[in-house]
C-alpha positions in Angstrom: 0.0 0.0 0.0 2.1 3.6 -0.9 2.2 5.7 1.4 0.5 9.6 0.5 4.2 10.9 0.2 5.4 8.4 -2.6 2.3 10.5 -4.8 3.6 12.7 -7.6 2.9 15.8 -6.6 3.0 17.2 -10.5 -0.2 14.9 -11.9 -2.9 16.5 -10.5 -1.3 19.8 -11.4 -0.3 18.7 -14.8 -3.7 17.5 -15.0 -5.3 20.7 -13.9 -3.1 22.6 -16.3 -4.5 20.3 -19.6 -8.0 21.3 -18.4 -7.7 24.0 -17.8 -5.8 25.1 -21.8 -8.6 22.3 -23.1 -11.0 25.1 -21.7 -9.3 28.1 -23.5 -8.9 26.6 -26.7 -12.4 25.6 -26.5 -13.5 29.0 -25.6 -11.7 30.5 -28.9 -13.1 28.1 -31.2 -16.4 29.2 -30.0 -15.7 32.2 -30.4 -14.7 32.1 -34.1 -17.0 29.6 -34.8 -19.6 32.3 -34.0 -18.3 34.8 -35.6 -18.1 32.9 -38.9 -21.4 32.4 -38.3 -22.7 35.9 -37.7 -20.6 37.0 -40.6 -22.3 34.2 -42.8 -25.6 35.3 -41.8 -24.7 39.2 -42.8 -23.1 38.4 -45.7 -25.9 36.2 -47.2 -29.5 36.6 -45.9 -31.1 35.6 -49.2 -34.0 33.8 -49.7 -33.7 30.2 -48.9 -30.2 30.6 -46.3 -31.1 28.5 -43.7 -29.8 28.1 -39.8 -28.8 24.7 -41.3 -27.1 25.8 -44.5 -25.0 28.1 -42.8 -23.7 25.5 -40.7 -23.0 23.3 -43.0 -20.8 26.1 -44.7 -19.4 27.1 -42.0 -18.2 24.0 -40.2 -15.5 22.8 -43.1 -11.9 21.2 -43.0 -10.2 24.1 -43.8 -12.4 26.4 -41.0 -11.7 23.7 -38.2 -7.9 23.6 -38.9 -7.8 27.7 -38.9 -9.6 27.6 -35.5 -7.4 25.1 -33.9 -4.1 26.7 -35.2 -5.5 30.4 -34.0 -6.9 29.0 -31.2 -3.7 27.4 -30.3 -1.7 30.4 -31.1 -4.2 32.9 -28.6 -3.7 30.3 -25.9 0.2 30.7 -25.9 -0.1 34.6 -26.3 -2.4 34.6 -23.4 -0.4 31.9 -21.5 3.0 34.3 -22.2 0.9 37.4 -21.3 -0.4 35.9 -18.1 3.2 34.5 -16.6 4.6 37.7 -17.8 6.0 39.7 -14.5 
């Protein structure tokens, strides 16, 4: 039976840290995925544009891979801006 002192002190940490940038990332791709769609909605109200047309144009490939690269890129700004003395 281990005794609480043999614990790794760093998992739940390391743990909290993951959920924590799983959060933020999430956060940003809502908000971008939002503002695609607002901006879909804007730019094409014509007759026929749908709530489920504009999702299917706006949840693509190429969007999802530009939301997790800027997403990813915000977090380590933030992350940099928050440690920052």
């Amino acid at each position: 039976m281990p005794l609480n002192s043999e614990k790794d002190p760093q998992k739940p940490r390391l743990f909290a840290d993951l959920r924590r940038a799983a959060i933020e990332v999430a956060f940003i791709i809502f908000l971008f995925y939002s503002n695609l769609l607002m901006g879909e909605f804007n730019r094409v109200n014509g007759r026929g544009k749908t709530f489920a047309v504009a999702l299917s144009d706006i949840f693509t490939v190429k969007n999802f891979a530009i939301a997790i690269v800027a997403a990813s890129i915000g977090y380590v700004v933030f992350e940099h801006l928050r440690k920052k003395p």
